[in-house]
PDB file with one MODEL, atoms N, CA, C and O in Angstrom:
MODEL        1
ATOM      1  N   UNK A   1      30.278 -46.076  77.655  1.00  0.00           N
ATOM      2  CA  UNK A   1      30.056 -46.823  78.883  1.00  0.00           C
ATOM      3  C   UNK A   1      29.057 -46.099  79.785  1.00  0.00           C
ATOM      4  O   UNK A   1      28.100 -46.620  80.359  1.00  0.00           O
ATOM      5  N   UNK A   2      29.432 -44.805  79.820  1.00  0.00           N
ATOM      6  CA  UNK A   2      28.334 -44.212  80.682  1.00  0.00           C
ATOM      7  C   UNK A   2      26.708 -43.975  80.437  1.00  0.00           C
ATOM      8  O   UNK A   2      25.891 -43.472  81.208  1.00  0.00           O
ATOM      9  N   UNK A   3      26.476 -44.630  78.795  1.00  0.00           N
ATOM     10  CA  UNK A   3      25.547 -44.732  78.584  1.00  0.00           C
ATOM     11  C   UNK A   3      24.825 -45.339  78.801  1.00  0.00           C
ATOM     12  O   UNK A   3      23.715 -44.967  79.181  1.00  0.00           O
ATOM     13  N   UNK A   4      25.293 -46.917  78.591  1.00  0.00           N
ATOM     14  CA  UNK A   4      25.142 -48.304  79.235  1.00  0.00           C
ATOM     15  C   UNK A   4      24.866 -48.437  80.509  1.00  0.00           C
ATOM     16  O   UNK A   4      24.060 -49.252  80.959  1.00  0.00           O
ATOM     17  N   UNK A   5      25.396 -47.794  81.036  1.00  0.00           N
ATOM     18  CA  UNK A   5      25.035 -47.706  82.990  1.00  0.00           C
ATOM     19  C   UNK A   5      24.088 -46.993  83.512  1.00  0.00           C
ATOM     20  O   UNK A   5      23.573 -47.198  84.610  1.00  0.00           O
ATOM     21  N   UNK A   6      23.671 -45.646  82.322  1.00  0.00           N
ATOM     22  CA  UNK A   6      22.280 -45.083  82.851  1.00  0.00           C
ATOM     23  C   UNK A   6      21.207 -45.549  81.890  1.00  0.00           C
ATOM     24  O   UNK A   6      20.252 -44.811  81.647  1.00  0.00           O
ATOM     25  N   UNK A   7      21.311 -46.599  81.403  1.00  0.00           N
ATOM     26  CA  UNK A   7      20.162 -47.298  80.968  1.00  0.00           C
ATOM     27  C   UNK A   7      19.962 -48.629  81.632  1.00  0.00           C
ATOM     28  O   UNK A   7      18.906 -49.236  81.455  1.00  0.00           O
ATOM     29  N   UNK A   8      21.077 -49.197  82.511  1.00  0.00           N
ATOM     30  CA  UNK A   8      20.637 -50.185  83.204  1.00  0.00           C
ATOM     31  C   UNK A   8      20.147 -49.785  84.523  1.00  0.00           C
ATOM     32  O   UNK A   8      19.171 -50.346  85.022  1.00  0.00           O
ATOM     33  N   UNK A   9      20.778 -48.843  85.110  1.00  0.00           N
ATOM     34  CA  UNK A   9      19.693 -47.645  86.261  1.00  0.00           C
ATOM     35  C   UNK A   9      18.282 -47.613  85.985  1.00  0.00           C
ATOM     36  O   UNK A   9      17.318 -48.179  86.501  1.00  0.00           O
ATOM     37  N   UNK A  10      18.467 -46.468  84.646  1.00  0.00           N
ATOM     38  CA  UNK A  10      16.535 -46.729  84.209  1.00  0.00           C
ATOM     39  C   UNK A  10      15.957 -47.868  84.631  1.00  0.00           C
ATOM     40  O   UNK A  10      15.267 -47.933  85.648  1.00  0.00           O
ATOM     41  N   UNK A  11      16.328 -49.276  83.513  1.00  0.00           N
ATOM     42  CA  UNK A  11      15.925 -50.289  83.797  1.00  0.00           C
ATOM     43  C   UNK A  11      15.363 -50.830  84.934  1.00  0.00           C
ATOM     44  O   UNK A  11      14.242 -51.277  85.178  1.00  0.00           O
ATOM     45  N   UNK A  12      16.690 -50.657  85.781  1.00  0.00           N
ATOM     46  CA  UNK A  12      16.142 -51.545  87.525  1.00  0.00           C
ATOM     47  C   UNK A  12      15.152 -49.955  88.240  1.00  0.00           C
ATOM     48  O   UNK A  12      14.406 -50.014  89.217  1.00  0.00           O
ATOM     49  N   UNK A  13      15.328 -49.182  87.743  1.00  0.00           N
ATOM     50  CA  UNK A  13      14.504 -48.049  88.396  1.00  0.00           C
ATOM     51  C   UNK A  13      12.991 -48.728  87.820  1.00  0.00           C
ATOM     52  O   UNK A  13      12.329 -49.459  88.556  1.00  0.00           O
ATOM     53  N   UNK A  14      12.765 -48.550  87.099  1.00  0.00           N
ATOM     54  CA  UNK A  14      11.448 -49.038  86.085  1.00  0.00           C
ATOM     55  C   UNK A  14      11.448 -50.171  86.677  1.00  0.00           C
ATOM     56  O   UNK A  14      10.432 -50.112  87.369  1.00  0.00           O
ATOM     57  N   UNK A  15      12.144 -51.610  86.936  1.00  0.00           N
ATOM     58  CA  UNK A  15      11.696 -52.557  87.157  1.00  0.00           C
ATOM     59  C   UNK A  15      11.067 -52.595  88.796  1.00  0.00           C
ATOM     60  O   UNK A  15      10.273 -53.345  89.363  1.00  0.00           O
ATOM     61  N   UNK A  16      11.867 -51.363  89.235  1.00  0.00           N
ATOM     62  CA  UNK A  16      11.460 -51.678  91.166  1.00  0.00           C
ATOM     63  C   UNK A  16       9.984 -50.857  91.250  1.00  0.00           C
ATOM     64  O   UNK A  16       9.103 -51.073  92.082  1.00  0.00           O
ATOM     65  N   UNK A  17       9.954 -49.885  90.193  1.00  0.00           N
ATOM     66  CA  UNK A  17       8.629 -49.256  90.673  1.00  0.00           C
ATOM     67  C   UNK A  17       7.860 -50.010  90.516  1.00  0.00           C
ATOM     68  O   UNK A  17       6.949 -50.262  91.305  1.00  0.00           O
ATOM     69  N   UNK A  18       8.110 -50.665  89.202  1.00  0.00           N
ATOM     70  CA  UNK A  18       6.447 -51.771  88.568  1.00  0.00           C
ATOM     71  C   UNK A  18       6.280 -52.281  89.673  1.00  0.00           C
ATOM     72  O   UNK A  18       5.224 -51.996  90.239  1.00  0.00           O
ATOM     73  N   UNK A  19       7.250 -53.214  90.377  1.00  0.00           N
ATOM     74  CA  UNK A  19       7.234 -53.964  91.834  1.00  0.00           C
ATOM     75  C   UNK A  19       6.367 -53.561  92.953  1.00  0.00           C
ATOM     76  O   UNK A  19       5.632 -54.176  93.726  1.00  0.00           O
ATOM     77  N   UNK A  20       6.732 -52.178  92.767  1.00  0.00           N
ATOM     78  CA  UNK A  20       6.487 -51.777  94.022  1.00  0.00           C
ATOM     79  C   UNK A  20       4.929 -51.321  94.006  1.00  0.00           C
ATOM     80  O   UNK A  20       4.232 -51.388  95.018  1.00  0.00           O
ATOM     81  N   UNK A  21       4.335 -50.731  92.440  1.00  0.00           N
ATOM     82  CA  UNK A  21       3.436 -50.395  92.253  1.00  0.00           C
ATOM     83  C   UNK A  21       2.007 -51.531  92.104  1.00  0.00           C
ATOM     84  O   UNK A  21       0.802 -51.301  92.214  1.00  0.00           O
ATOM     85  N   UNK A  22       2.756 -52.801  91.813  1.00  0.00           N
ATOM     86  CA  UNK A  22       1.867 -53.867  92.010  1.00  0.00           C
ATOM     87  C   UNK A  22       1.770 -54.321  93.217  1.00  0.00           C
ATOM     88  O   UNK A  22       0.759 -54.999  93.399  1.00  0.00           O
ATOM     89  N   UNK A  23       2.489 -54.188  94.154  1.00  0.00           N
ATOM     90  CA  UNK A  23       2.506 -55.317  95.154  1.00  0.00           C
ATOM     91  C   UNK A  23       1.467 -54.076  96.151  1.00  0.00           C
ATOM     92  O   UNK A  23       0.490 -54.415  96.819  1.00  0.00           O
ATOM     93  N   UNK A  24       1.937 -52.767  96.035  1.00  0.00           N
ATOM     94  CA  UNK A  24       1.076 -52.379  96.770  1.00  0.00           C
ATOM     95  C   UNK A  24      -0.486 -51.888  96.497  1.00  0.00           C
ATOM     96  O   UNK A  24      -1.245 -51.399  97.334  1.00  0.00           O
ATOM     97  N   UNK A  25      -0.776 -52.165  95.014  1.00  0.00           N
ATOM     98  CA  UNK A  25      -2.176 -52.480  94.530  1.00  0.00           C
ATOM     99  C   UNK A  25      -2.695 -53.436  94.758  1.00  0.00           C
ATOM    100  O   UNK A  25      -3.924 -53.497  94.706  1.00  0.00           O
ATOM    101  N   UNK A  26      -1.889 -54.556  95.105  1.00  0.00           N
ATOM    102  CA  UNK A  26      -2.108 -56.055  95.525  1.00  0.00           C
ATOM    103  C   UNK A  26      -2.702 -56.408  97.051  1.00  0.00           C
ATOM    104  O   UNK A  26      -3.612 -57.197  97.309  1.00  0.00           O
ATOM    105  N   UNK A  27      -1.874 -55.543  98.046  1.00  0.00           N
ATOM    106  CA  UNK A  27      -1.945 -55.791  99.436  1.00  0.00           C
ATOM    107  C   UNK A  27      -2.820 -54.676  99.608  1.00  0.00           C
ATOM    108  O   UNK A  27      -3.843 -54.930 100.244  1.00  0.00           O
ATOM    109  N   UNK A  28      -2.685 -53.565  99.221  1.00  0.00           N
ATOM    110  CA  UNK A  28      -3.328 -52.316  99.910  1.00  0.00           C
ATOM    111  C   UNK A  28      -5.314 -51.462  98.958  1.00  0.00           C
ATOM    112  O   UNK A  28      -6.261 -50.879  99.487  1.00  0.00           O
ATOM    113  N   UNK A  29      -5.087 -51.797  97.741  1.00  0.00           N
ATOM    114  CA  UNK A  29      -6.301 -51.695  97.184  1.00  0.00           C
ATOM    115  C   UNK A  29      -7.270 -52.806  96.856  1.00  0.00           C
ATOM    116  O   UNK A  29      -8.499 -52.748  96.894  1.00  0.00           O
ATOM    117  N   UNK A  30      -6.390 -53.980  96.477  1.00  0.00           N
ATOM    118  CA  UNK A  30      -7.200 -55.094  96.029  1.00  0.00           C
ATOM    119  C   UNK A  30      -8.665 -55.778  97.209  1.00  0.00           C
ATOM    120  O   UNK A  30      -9.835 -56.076  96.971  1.00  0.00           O
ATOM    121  N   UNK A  31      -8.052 -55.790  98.131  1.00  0.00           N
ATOM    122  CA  UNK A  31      -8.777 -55.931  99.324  1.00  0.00           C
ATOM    123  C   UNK A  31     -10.378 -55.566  99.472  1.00  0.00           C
ATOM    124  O   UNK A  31     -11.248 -56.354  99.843  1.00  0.00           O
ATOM    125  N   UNK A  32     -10.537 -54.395  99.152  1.00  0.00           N
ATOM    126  CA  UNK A  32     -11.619 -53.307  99.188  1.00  0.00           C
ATOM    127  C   UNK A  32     -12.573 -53.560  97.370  1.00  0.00           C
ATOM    128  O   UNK A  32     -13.712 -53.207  97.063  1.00  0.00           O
ATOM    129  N   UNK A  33     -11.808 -54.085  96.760  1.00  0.00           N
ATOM    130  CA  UNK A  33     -11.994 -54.843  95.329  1.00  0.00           C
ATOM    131  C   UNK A  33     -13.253 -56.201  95.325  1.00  0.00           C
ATOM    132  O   UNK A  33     -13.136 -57.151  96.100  1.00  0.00           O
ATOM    133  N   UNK A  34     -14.383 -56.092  94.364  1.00  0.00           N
ATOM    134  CA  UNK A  34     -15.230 -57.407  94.705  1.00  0.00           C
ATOM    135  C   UNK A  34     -14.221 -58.395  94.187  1.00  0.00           C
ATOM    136  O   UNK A  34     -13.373 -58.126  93.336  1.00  0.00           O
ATOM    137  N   UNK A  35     -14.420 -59.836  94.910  1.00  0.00           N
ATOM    138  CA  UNK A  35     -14.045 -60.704  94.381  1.00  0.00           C
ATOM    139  C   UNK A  35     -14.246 -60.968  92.908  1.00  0.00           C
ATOM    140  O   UNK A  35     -13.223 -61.495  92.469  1.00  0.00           O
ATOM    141  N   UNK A  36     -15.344 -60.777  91.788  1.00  0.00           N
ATOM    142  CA  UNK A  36     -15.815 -60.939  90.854  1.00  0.00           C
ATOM    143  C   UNK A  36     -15.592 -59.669  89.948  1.00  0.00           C
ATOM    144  O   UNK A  36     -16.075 -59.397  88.849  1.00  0.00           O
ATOM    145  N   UNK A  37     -14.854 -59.089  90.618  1.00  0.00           N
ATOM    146  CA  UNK A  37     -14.232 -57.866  89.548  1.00  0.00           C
ATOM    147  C   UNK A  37     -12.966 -58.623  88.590  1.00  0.00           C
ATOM    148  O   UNK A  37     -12.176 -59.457  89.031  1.00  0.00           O
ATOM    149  N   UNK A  38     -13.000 -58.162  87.351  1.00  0.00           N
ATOM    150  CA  UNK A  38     -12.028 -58.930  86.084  1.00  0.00           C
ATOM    151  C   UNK A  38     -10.681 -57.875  87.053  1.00  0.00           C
ATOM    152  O   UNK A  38      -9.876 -57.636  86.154  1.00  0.00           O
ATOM    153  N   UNK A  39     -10.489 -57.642  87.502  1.00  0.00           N
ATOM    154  CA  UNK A  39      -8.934 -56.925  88.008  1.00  0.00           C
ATOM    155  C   UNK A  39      -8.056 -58.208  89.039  1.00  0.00           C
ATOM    156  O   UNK A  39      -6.843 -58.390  89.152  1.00  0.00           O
ATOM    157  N   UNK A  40      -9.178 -58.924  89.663  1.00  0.00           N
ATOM    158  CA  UNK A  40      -8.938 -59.910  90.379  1.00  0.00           C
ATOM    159  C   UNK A  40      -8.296 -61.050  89.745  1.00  0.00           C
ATOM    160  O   UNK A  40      -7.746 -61.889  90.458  1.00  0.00           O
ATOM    161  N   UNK A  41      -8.311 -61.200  88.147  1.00  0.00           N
ATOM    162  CA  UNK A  41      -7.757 -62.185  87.787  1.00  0.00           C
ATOM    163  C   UNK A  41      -6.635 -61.744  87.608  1.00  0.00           C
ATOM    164  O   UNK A  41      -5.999 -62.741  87.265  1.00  0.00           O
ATOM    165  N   UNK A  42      -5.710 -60.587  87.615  1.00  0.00           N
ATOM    166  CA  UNK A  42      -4.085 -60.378  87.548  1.00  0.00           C
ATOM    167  C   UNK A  42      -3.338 -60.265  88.621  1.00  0.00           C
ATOM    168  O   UNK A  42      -2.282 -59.636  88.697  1.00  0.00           O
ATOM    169  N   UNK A  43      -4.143 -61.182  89.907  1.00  0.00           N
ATOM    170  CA  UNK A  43      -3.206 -60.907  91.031  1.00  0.00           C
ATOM    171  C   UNK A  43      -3.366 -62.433  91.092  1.00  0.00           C
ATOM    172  O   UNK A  43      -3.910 -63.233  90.330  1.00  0.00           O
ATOM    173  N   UNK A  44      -2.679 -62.575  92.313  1.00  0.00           N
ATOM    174  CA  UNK A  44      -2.454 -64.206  93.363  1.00  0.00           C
ATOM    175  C   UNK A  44      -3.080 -63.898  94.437  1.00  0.00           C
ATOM    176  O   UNK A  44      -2.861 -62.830  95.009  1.00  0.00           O
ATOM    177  N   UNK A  45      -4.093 -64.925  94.947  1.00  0.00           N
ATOM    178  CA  UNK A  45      -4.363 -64.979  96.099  1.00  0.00           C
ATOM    179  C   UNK A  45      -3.552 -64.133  97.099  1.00  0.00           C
ATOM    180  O   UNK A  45      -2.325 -64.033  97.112  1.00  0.00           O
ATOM    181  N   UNK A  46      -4.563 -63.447  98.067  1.00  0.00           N
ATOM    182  CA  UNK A  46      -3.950 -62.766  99.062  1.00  0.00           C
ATOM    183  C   UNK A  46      -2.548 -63.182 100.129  1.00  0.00           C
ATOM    184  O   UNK A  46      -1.610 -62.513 100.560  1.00  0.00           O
ATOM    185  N   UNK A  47      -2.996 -64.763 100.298  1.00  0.00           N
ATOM    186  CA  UNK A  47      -1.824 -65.115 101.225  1.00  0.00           C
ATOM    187  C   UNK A  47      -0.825 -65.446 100.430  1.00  0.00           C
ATOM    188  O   UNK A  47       0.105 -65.933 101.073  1.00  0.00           O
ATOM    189  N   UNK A  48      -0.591 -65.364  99.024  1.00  0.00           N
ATOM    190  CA  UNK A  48       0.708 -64.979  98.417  1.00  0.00           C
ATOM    191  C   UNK A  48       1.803 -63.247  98.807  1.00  0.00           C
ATOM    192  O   UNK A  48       2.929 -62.774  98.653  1.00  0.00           O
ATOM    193  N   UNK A  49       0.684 -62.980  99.274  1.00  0.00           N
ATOM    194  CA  UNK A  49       1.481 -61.412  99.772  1.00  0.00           C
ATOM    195  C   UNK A  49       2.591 -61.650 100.921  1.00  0.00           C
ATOM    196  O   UNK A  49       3.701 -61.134 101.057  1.00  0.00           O
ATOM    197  N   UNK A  50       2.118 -62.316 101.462  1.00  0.00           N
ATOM    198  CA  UNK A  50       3.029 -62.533 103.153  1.00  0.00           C
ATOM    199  C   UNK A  50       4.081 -63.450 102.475  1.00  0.00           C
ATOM    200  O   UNK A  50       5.273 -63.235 102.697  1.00  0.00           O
ATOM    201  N   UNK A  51       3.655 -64.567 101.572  1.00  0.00           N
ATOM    202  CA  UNK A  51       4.673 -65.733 101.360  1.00  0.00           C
ATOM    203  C   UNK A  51       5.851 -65.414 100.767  1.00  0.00           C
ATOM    204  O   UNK A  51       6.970 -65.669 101.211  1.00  0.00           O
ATOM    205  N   UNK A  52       5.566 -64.816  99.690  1.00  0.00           N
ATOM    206  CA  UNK A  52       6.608 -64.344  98.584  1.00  0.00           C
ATOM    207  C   UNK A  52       7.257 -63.519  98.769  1.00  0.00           C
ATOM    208  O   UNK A  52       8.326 -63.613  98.166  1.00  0.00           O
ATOM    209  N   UNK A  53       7.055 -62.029  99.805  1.00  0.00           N
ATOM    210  CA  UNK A  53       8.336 -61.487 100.256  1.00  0.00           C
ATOM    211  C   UNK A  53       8.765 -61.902 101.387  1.00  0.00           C
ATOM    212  O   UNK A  53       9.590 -61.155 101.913  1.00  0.00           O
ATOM    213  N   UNK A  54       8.411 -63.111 102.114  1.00  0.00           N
ATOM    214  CA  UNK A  54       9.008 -63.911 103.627  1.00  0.00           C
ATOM    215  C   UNK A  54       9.868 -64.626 102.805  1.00  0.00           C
ATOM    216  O   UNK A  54      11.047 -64.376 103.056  1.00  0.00           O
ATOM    217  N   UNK A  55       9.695 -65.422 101.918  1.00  0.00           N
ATOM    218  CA  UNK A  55      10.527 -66.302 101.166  1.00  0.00           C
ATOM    219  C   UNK A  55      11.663 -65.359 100.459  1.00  0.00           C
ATOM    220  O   UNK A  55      12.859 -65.636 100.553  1.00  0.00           O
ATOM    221  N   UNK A  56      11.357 -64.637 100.004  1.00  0.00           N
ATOM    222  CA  UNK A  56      12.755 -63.688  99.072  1.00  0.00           C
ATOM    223  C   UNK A  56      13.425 -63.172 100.452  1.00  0.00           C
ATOM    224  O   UNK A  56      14.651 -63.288 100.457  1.00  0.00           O
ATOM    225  N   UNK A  57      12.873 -62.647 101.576  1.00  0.00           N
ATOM    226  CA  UNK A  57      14.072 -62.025 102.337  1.00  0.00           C
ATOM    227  C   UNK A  57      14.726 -63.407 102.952  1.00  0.00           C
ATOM    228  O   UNK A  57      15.957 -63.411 102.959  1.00  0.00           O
ATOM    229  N   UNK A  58      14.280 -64.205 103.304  1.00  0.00           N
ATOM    230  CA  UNK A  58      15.143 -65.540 104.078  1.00  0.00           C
ATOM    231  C   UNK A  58      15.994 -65.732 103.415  1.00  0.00           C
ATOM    232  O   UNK A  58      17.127 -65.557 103.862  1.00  0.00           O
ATOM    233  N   UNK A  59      15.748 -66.300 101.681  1.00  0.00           N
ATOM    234  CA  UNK A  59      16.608 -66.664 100.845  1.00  0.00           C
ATOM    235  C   UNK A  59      17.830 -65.442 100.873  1.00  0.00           C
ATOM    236  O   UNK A  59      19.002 -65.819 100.854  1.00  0.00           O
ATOM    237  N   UNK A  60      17.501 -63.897 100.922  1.00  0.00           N
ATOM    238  CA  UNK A  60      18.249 -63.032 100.615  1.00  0.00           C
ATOM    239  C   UNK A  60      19.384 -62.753 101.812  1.00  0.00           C
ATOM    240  O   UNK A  60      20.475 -62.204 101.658  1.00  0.00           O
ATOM    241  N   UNK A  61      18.828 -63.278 103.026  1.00  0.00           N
ATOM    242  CA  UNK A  61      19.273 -63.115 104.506  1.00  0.00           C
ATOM    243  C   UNK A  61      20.477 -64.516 104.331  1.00  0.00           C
ATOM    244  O   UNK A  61      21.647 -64.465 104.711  1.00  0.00           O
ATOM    245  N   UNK A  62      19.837 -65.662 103.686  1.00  0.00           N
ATOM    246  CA  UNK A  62      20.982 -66.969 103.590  1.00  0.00           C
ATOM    247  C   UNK A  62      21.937 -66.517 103.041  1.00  0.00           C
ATOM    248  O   UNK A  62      22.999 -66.405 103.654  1.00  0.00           O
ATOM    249  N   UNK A  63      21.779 -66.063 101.477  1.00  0.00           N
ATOM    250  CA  UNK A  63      22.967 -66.200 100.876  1.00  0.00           C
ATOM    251  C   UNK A  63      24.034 -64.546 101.170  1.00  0.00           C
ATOM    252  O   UNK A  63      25.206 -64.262 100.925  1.00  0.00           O
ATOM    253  N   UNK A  64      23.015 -63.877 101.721  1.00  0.00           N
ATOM    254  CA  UNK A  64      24.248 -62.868 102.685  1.00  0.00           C
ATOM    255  C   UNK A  64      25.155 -63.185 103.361  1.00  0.00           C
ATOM    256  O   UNK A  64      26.337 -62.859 103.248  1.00  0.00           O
ATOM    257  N   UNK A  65      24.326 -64.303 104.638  1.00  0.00           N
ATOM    258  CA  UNK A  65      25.048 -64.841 105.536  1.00  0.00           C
ATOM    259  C   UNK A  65      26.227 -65.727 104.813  1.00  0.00           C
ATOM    260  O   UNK A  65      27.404 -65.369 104.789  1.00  0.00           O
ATOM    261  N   UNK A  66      25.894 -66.535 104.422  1.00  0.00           N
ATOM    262  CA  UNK A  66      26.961 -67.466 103.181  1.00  0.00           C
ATOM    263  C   UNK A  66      27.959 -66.549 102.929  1.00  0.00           C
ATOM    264  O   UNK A  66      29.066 -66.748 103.428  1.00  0.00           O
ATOM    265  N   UNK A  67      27.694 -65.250 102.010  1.00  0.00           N
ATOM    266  CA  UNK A  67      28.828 -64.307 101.317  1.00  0.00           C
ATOM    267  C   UNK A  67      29.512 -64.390 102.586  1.00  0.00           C
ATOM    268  O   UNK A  67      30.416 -65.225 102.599  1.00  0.00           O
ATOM    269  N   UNK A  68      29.271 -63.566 103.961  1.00  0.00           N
ATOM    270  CA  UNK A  68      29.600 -62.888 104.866  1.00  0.00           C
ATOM    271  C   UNK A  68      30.693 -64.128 105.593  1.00  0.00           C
ATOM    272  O   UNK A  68      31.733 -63.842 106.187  1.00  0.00           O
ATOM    273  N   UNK A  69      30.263 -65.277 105.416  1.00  0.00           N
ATOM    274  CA  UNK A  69      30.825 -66.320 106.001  1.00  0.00           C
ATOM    275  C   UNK A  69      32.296 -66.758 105.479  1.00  0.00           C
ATOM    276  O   UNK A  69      33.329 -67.098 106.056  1.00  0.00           O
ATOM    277  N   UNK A  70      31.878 -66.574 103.970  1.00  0.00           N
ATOM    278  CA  UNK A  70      32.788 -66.681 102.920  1.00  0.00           C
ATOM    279  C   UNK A  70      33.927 -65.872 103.023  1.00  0.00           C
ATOM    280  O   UNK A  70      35.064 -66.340 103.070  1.00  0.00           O
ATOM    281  N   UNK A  71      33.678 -64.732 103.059  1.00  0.00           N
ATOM    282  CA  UNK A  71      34.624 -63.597 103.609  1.00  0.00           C
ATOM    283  C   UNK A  71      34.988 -63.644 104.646  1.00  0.00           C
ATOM    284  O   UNK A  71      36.186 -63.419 104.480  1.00  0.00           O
ATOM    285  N   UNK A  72      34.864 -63.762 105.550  1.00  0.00           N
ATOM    286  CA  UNK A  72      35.478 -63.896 106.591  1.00  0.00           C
ATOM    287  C   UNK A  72      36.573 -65.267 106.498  1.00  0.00           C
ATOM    288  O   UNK A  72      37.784 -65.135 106.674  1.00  0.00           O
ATOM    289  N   UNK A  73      35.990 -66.425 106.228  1.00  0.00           N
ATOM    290  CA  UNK A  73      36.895 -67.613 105.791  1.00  0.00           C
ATOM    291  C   UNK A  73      38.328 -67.134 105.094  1.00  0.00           C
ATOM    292  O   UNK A  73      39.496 -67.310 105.438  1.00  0.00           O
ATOM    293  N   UNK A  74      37.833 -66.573 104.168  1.00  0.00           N
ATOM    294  CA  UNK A  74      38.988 -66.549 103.296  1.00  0.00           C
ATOM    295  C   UNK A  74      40.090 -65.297 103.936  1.00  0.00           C
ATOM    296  O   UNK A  74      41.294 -65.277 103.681  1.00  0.00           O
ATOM    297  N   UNK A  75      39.398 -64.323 104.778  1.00  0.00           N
ATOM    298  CA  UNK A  75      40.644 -63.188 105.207  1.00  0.00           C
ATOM    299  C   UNK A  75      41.376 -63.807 106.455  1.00  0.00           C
ATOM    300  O   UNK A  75      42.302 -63.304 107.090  1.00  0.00           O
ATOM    301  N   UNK A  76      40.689 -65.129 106.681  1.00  0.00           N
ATOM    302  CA  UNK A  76      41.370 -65.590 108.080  1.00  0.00           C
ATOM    303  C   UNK A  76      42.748 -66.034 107.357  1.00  0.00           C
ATOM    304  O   UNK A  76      43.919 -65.851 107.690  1.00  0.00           O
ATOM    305  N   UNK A  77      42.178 -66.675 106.261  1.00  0.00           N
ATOM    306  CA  UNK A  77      43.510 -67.923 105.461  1.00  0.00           C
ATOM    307  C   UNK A  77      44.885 -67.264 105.135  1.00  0.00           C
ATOM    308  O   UNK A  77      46.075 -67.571 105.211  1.00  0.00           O
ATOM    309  N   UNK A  78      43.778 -65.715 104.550  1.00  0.00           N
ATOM    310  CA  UNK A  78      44.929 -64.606 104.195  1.00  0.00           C
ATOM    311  C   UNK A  78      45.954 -64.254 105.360  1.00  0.00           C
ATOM    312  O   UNK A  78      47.107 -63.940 105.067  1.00  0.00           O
ATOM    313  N   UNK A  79      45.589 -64.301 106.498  1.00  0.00           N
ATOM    314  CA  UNK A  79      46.348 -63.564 107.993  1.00  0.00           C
ATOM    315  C   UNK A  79      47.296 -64.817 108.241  1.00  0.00           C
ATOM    316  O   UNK A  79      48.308 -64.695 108.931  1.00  0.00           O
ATOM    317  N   UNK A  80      47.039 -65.683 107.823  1.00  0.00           N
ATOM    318  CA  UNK A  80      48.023 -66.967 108.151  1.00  0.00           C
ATOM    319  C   UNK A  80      49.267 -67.099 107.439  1.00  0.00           C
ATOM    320  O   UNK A  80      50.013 -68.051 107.671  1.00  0.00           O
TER     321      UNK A  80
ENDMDL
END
């Protein structure tokens, strides 16, 4: 078991850097990049930068709120 758990660590470790290592090649080097450079075809348009992590935290902020709501619902039912 404990093997299994430090290979799914690795995993999301490896998966957050790639993340992190693109998005900030994306927002922070690409910029300074000619438009007509072949590197330009493995990104999204710039105003995908603002959209796509505004959209993941709202969504991530809803279904918190939801959990948080949820919980609370149900420890009220429990006190009754």
């Amino acid at each position: 078991m404990e093997l299994a758990d430090q290979a799914v660590g690795f995993l999301l470790s490896f998966i957050s850097i790639s993340i992190f290592t693109y998005y900030t090649c994306w927002v922070i080097v690409l910029p300074f990049v000619d438009s007509d450079h072949f590197i330009q075809k493995f990104f999204l348009p710039q105003h995908y930068a603002i959209i796509i992590p505004v959209f993941a935290g709202v969504i991530l902020l809803s279904f918190l709120s939801i959990f948080v709501g949820f919980v609370m619902l149900k420890s009220k039912q429990k006190v009754k």
